[in-house]
VMD Tcl script that draws the C-alpha trace (Angstrom):
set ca {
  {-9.09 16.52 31.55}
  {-6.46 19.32 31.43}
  {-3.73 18.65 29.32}
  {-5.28 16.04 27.11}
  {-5.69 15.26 23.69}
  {-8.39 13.35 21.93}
  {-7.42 10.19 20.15}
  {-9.54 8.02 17.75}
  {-9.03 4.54 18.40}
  {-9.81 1.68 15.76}
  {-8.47 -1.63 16.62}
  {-7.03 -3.42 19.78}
  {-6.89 0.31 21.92}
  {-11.14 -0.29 22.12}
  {-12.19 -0.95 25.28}
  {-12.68 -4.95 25.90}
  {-9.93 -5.62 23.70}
  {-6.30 -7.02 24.10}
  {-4.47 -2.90 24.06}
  {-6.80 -1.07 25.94}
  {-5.07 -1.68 29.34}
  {-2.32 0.57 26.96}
  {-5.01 3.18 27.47}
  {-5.80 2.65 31.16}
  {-2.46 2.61 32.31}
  {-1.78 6.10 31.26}
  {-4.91 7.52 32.67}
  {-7.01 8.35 29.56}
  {-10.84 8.64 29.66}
  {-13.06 7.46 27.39}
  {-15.28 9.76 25.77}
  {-17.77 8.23 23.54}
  {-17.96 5.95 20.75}
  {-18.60 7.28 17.08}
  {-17.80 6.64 13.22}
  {-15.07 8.79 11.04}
  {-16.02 10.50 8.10}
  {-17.00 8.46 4.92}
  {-13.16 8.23 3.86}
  {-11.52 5.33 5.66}
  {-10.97 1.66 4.65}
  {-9.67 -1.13 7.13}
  {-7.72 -3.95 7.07}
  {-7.53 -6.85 9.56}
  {-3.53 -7.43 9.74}
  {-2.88 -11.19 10.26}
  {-6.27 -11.42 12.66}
  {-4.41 -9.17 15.36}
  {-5.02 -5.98 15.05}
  {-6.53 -3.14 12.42}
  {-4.73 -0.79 10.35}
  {-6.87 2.12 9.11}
  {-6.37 4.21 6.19}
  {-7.71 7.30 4.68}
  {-8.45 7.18 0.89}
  {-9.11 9.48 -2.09}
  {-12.43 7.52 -3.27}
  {-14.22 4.34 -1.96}
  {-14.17 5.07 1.55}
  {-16.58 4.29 4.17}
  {-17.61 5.39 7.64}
  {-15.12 3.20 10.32}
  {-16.58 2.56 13.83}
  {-14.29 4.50 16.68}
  {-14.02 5.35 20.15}
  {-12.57 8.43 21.51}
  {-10.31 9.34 24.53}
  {-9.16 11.70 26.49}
  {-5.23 10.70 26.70}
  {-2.96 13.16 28.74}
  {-0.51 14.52 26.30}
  {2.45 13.48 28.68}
  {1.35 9.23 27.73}
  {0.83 10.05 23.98}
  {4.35 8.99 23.08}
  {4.24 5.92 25.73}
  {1.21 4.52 24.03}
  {2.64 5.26 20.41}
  {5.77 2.91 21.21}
  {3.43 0.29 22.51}
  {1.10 -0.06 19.63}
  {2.01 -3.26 16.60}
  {5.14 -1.73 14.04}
  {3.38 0.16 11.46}
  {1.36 1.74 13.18}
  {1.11 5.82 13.80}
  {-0.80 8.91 14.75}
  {-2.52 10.91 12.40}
  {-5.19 13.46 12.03}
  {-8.85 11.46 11.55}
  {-11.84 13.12 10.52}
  {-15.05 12.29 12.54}
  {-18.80 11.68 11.20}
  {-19.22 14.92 13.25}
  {-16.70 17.15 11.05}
  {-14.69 17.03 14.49}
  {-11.09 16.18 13.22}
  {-9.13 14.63 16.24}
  {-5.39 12.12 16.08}
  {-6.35 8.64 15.31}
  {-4.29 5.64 15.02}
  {-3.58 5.14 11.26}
  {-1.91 2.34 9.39}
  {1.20 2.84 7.16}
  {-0.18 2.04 3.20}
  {2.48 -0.78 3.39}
  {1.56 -2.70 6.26}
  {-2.10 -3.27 4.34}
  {-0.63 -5.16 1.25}
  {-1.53 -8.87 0.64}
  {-3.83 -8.32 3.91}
  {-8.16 -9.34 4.29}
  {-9.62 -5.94 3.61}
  {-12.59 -5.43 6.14}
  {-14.02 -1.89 5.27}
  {-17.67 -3.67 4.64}
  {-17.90 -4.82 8.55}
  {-17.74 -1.17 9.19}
  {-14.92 -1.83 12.23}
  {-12.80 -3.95 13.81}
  {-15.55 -4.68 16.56}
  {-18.06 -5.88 13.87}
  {-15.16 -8.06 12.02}
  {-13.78 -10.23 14.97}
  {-17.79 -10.46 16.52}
  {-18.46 -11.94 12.88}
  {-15.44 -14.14 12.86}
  {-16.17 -15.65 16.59}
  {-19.59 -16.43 15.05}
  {-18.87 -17.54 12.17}
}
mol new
graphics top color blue
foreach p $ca { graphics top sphere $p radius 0.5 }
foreach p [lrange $ca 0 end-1] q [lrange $ca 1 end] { graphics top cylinder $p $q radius 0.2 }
display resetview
């Protein structure tokens, strides 16, 4: 796709899940599903949604799925996504570095930490089956 970007999505954007019509509605393709590098933790915030962040030490490999999203819906799907929320630069198993959504370090505290499910996927499968 000309004109596109790729974008690692963590959370809600996945396809299946409650934000990925976000995705759809601004034409963007998905690519293929993969992990980031071994530097991310995850947080479930309030059982809605994911916020992902990269850390110095203690990080793990976080399941993602990539997309091709046309550069001219970036913003549009930016301003959609939960507050606290943003686009950074993620770091693929791959050494591919791509934007990702990210979590702000503040919207993490006094939240369940859910790095050892690996992804968001993994954590609300677990929780449904609980």
């Amino acid at each position: 796709m000309e004109g596109a970007v790729k974008l690692a999505v963590n959370g809600t954007l996945m396809r299946g899940l409650e934000l990925n019509p976000n995705l759809l509605a601004i034409d963007a393709q998905f690519l293929r599903e993969t992990k980031t590098e071994p530097a991310y933790r995850i947080w479930s915030i309030g059982d809605r949604h994911p916020a992902m962040l990269k850390v110095k030490e203690g990080g793990t490999a976080i399941a993602v799925e990539v997309w091709a999203v046309p550069a001219s819906g970036l913003a549009t799907l930016l301003m959609q996504e939960p507050p606290g929320l943003s686009i950074g630069k993620v770091r693929l198993a791959d050494g591919e570095e791509v934007l990702g959504v990210l979590g702000e370090p503040f919207l993490c505290e006094g939240q369940i930490e859910i790095t050892k499910y690996g992804g968001w996927r993994a954590y609300i499968e677990e929780k449904a089956n609980g």
